[in-house]
MARBA-3410 file (N, C-alpha, C, O; in Angstrom, 1 decimal):
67
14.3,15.0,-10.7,13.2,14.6,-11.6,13.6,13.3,-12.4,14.7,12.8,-12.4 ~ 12.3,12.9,-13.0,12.6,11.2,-13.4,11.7,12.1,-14.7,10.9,13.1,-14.9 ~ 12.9,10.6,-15.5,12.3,11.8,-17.3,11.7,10.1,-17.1,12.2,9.3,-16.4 ~ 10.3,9.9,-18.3,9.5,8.4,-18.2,9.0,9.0,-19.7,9.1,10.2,-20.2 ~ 8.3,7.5,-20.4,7.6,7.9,-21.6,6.5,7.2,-21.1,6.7,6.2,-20.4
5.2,7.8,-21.4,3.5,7.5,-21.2,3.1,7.4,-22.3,3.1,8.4,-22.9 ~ 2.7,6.5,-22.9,2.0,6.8,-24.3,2.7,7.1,-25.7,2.1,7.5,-26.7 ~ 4.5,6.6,-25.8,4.8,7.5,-26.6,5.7,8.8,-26.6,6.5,9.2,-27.4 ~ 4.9,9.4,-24.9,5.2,10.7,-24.9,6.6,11.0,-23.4,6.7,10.5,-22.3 ~ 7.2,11.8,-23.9,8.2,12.0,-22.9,7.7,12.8,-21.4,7.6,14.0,-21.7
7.4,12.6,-20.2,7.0,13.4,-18.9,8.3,13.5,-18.0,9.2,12.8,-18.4 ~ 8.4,14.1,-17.1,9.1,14.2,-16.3,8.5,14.1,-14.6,7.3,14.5,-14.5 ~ 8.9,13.7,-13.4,8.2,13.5,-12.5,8.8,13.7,-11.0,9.9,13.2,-10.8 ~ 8.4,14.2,-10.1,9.5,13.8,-8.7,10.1,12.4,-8.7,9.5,11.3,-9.0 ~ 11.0,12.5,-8.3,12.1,10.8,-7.6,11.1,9.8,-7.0,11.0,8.6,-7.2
10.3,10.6,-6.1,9.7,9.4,-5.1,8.3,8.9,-5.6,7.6,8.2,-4.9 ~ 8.0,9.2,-6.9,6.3,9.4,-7.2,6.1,7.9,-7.6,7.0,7.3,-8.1 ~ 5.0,7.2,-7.4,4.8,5.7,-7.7,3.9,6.3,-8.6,3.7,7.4,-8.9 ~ 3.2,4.8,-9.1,2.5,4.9,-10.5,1.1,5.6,-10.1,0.5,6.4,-10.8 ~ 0.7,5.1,-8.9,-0.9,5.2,-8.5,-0.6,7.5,-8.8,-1.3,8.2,-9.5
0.7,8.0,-7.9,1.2,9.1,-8.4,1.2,9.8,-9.8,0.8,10.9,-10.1 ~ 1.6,8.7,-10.4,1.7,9.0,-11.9,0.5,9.9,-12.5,0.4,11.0,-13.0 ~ -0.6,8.4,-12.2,-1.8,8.4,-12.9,-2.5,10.0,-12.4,-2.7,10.8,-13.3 ~ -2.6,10.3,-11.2,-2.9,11.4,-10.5,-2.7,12.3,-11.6,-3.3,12.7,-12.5 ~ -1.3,12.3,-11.1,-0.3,13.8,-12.0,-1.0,14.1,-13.6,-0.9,15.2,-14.2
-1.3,13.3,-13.8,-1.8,12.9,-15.8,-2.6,12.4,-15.7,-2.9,11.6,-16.5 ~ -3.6,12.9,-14.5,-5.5,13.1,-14.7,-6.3,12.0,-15.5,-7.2,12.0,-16.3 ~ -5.3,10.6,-15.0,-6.1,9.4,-15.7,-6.9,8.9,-14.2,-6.6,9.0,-13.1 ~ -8.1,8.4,-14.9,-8.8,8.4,-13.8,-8.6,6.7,-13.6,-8.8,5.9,-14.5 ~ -8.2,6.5,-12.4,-7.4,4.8,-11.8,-7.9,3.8,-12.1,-7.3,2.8,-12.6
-9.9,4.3,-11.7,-10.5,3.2,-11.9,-10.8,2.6,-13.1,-11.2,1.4,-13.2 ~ -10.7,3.7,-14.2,-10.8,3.0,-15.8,-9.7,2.9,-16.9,-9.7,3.2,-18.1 ~ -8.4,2.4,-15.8,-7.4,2.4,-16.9,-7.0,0.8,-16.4,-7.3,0.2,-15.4 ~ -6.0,0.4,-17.6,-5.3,-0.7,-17.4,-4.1,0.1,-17.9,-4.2,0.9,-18.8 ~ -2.6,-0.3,-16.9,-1.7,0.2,-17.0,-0.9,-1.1,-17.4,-0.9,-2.0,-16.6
0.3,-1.3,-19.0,1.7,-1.7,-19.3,2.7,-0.9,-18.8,2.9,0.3,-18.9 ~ 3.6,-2.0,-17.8,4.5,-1.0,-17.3,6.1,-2.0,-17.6,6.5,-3.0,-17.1 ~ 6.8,-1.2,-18.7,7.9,-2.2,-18.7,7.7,-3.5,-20.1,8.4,-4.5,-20.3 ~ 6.6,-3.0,-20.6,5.9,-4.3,-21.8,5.5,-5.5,-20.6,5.4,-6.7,-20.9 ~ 5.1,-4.8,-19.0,4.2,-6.3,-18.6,3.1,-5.5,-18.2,3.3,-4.3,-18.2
2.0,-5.8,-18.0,0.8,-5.7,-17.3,0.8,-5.2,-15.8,1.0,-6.3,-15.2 ~ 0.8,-4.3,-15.0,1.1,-3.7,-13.9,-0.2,-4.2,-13.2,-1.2,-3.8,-13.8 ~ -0.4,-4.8,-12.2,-1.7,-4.7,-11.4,-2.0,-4.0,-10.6,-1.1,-3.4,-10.0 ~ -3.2,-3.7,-10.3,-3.6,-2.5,-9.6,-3.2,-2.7,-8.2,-2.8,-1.8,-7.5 ~ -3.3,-3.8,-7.8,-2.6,-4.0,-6.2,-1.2,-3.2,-5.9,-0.8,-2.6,-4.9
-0.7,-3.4,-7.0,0.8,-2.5,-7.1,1.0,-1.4,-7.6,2.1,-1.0,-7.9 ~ -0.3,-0.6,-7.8,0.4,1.1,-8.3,0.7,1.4,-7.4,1.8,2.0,-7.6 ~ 0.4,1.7,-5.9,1.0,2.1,-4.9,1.8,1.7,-4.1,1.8,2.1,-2.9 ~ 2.6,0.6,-4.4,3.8,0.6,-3.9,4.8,0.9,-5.1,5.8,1.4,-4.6 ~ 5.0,0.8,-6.4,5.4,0.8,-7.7,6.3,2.1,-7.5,5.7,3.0,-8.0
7.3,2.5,-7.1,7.9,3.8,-7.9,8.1,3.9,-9.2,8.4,2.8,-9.8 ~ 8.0,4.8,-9.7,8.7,5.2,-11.2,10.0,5.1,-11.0,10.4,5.4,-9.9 ~ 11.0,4.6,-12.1,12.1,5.1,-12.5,12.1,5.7,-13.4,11.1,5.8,-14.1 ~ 13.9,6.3,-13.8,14.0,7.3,-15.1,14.2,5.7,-16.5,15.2,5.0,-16.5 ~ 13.1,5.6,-17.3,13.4,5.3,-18.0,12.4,4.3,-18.5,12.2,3.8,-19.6
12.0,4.2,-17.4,10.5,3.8,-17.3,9.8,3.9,-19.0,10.3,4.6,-19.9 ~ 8.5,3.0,-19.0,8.0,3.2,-20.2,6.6,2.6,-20.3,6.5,1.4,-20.6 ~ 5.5,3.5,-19.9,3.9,2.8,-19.4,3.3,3.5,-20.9,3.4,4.5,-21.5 ~ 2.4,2.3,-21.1,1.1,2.4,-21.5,-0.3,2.8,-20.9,-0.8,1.9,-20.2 ~ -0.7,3.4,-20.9,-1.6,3.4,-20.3,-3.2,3.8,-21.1,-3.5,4.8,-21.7
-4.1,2.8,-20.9,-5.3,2.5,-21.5,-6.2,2.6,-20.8,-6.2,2.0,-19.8 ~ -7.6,3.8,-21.3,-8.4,4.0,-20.5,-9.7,3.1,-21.5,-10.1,3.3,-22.7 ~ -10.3,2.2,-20.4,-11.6,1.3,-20.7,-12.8,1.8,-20.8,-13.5,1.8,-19.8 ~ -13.2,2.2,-21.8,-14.5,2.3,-22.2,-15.6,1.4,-22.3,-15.4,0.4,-22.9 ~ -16.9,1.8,-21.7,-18.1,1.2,-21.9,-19.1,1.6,-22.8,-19.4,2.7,-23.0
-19.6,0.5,-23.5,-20.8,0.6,-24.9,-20.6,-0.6,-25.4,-19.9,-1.5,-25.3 ~ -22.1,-0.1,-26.2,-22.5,-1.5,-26.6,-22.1,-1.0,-28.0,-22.2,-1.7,-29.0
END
C-alpha cells in the first residue's frame, strides 16, 4: 500500500493505482475536478498514465457551475 495526502487528508492505496485510479477510489467525479499534484497542476491527459507514489500530495478541486 501507498500512504498519499488528498486534501489535507492521509489515504492509503494499492502500488499500482494511477491518479485517474485515485479519483475512482475517492468518488470524485473526473470530469469536474482540477487535480494539484506535487504543488503542479496535473493534466488530465496524464491521470492515466500518472502512478501514485507513497508520499505523494494532491489537491484536488471539484468545479462548480452558477451564476
Amino acid at each position: 500500500m501507498v500512504s498519499l495526502k488528498v486534501n489535507g487528508e492521509s489515504h492509503e492505496c494499492p502500488e499500482s493505482t494511477t491518479v485517474l485510479g485515485l479519483l475512482e477510489q475517492l468518488a470524485f467525479p473526473p470530469q469536474l475536478v482540477v487535480i494539484e499534484y506535487n504543488r503542479d497542476i496535473l493534466h488530465r491527459q496524464d491521470w492515466a498514465a500518472t502512478q501514485v507514489k507513497a508520499g505523494d500530495v494532491f489537491e484536488i478541486v471539484t468545479v462548480v457551475g452558477g451564476g
